[in-house]
C-alpha positions as CSV (number, residue, x, y, z in Angstrom):
1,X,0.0,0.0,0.0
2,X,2.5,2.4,0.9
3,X,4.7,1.9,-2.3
4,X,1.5,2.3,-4.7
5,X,1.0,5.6,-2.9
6,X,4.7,6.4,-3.5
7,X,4.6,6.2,-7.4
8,X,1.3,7.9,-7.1
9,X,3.1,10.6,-5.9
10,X,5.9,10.4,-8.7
11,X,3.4,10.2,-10.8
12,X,2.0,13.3,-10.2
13,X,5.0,15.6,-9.7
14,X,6.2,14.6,-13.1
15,X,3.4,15.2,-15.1
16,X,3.3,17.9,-17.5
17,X,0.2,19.7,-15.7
18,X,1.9,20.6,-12.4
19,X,4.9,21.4,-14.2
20,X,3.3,23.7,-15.6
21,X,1.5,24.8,-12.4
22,X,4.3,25.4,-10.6
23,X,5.7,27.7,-13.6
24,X,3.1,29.7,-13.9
25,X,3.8,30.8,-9.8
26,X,7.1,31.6,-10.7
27,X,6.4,34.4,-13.5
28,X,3.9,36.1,-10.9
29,X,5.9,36.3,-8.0
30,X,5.3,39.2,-5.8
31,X,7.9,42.1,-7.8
32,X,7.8,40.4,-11.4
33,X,5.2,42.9,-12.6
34,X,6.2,46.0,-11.9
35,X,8.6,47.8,-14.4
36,X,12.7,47.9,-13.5
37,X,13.8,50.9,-11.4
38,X,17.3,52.4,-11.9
39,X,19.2,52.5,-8.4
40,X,19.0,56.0,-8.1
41,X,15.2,55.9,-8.9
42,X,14.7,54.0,-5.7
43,X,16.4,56.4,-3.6
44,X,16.2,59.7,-1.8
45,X,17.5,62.8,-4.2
46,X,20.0,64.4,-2.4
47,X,21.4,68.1,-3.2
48,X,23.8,70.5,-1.4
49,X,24.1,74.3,-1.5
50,X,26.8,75.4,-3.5
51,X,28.1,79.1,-4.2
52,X,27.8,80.7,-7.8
53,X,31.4,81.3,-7.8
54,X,34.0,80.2,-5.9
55,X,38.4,80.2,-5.9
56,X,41.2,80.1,-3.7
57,X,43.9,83.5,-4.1
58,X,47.2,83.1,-3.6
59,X,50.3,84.9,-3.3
60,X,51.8,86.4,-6.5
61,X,55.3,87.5,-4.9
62,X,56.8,86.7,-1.7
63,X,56.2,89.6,0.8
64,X,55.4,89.7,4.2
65,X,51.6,90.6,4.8
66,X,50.6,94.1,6.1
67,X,46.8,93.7,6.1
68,X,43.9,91.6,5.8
69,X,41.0,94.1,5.9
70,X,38.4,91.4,5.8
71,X,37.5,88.7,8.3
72,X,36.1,85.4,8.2
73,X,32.7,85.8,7.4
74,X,33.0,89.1,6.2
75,X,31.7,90.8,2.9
76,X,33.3,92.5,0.4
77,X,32.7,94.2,-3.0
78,X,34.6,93.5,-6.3
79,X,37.3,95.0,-6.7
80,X,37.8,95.7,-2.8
81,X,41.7,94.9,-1.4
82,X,41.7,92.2,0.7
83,X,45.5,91.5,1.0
84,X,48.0,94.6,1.5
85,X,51.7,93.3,1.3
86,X,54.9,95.2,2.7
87,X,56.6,96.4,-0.5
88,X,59.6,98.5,0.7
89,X,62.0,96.3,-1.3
90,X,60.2,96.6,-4.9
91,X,59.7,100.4,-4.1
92,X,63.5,100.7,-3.7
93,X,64.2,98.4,-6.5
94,X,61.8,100.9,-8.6
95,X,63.4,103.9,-7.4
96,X,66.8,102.7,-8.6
97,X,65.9,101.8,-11.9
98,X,64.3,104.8,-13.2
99,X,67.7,106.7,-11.8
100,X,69.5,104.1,-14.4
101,X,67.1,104.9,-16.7
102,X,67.6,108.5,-16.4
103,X,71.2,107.9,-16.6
104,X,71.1,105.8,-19.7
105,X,68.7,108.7,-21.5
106,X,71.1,111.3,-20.5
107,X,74.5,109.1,-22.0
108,X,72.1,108.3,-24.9
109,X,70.9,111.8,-26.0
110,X,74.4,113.1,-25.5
111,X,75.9,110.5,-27.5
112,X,73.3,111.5,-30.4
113,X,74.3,115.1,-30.7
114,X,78.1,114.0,-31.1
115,X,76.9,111.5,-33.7
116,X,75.6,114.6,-35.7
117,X,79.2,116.2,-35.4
118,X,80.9,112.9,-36.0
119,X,82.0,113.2,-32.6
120,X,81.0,109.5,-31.4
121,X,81.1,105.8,-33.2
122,X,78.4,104.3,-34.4
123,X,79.1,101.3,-31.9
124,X,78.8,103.9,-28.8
125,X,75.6,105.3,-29.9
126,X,73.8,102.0,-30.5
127,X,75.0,100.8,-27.2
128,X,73.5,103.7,-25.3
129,X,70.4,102.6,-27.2
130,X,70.4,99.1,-25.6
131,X,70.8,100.6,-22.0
132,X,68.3,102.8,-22.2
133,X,65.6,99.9,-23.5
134,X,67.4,97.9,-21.0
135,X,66.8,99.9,-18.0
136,X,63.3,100.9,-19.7
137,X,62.4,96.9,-19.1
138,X,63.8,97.2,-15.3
139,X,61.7,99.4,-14.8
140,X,58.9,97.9,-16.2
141,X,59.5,94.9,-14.4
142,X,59.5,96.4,-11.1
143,X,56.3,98.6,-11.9
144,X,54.8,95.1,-12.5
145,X,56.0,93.6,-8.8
146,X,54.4,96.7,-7.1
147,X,51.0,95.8,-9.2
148,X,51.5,92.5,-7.2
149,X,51.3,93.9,-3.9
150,X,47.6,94.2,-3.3
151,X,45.3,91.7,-4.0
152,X,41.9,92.5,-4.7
153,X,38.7,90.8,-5.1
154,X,37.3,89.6,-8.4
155,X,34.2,89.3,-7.7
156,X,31.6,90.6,-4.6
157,X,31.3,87.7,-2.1
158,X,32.2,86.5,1.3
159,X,35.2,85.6,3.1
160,X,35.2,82.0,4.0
161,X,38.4,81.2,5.0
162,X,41.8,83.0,5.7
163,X,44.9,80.8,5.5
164,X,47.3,83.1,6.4
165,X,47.7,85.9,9.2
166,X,49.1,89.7,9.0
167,X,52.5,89.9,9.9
168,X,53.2,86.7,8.3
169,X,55.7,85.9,5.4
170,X,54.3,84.1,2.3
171,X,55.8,82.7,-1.0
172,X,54.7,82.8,-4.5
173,X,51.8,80.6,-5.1
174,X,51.0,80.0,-1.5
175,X,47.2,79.9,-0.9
176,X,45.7,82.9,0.9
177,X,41.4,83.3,0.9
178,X,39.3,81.3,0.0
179,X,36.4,83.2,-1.5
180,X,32.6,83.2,-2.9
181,X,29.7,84.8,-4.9
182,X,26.6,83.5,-2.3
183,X,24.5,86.5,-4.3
184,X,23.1,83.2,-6.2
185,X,23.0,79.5,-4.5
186,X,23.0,76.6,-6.6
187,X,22.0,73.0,-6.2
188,X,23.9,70.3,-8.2
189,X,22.4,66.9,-7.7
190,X,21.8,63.2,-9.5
191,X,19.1,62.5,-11.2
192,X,17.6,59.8,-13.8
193,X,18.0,60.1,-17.1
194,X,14.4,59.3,-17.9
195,X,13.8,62.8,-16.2
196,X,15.8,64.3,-19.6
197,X,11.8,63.6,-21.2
198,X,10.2,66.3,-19.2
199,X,12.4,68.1,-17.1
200,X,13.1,71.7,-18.5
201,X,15.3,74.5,-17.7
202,X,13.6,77.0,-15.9
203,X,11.2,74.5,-14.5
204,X,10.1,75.1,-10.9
205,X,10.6,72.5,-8.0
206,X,11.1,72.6,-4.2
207,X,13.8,71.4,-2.3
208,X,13.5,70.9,2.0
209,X,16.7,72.3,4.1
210,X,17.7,70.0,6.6
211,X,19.7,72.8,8.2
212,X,16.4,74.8,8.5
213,X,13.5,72.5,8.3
214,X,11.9,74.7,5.9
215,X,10.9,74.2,1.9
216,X,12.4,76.7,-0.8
217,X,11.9,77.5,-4.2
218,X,14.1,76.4,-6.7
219,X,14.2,75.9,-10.9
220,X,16.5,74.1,-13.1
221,X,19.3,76.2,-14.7
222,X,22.0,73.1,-16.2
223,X,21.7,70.1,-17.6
224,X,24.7,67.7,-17.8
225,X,26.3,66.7,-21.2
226,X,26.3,63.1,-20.5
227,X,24.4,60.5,-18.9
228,X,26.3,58.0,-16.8
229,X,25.4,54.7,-18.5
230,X,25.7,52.6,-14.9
231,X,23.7,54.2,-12.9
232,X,21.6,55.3,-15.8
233,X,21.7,58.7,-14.0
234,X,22.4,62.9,-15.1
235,X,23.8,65.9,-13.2
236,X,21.7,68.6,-13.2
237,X,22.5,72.2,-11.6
238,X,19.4,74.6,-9.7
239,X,19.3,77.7,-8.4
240,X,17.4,78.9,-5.2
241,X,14.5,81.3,-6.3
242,X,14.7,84.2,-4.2
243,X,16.8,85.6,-1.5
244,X,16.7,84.0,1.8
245,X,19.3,85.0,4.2
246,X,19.1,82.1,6.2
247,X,20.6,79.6,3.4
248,X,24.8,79.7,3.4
249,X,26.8,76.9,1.4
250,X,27.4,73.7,2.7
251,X,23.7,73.2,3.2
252,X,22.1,70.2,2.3
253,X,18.4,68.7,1.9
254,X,16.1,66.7,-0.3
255,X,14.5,67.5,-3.8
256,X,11.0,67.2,-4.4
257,X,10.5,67.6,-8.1
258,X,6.7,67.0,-9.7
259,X,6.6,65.5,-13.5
260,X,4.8,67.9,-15.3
């Protein structure tokens, strides 16, 4: 009895009917229906606030600092100085080149009015020439180091950081301010390239600041040049509609962005 109910059993598991039965159960599982998501479809849209503008300025000469008019935090206008250097040395270097200059015109013009009597060689006069274009580009030079001993801004902003003090000797190239343009905030964020069918610059969305816990306004104002073919995902850059004097950089909060 208990080995007819055995092949029964075989029977019944091998038969083309509940083979197919148990088939069918596995094309509508829970999930199979619904449409493939890209990762970044399936997760929150993050974005941070980023200035319009934004570089580091750096020493052009090596000088000892005089003056930093501006503090942390502070604003400025374009323009504006915001590093004074002590320049005694380039002054003096100045000073003695346009005597040599002066000099070298003098020998120069002198040597031309003997050339008109035959008084003077060709060779003298032509190298009275060379000095004074010599001492001319001295002087030039110098005049251009003296240029180098103010920095001013290029743009109106804020003062994030200073990485130097007054009274303190710099070189060339080292980093001084780091500056920005907040008059405009931006948003740069992820988001999927299916978007690229409806989303439009200019179009309006809303964005909540953790940092606040309120909602702003915001529209679209870039759209990247490429999509990124693994995560099947664009950048895309916004800009904060309005002026809210609450929002500084480095804020961060979640976009809420309606198909239209």
């Amino acid at each position: 009895m208990r080995l007819a109910r055995l092949l029964l059993l075989v029977l019944l598991v091998t038969s083309p009917v509940f083979a197919g039965e148990r088939s069918a159960a596995v094309v509508t599982a829970p999930g199979a229906a619904q449409g493939a998501k890209t990762g970044i479809e399936r997760q929150e849209i993050r974005a941070q606030l980023l200035p319009r503008r934004f570089t580091t300025l750096a020493a052009e000469i090596s000088a000892k600092i005089n003056r930093l008019p501006v503090s942390e935090g502070g604003a400025f206008k374009a323009g504006q100085v915001l590093v004074s250097f002590d320049c005694s040395m380039p002054q003096a270097m100045l000073q003695k080149a346009r005597a040599e200059l002066n000099a070298a015109e003098q020998t120069h013009k002198a040597n031309k009015r003997l050339a008109e009597l035959n008084s003077v060689g060709l060779v003298e006069l032509e190298q009275s020439a060379s000095a004074v274009s010599k001492f001319a580009a001295e002087v030039g030079a110098q005049q251009a180091v003296l240029g180098k001993c103010t920095i001013a801004a290029p743009f109106s902003g804020r003062l994030a950081e200073q990485k130097a003090r007054e009274q303190q000797y710099v070189q060339a190239g080292q980093p001084l301010l780091d500056i920005l343009d907040d008059s405009i905030l931006e948003l740069e964020f992820l988001v999927p390239s299916s978007w690229l069918a409806w989303v439009k610059l200019g179009q309006r969305f809303q964005v909540d600041i953790d940092e606040t816990g309120k909602t702003y306004p915001a529209k679209f104002i870039r759209l990247g040049a490429r999509v990124d073919p693994v995560s099947q995902s664009i950048k895309v850059a916004a800009a904060i509609d309005g002026k809210f004097p609450e929002l500084i950089t480095g804020m961060s909060g979640r976009v809420r962005v309606t198909q239209q």
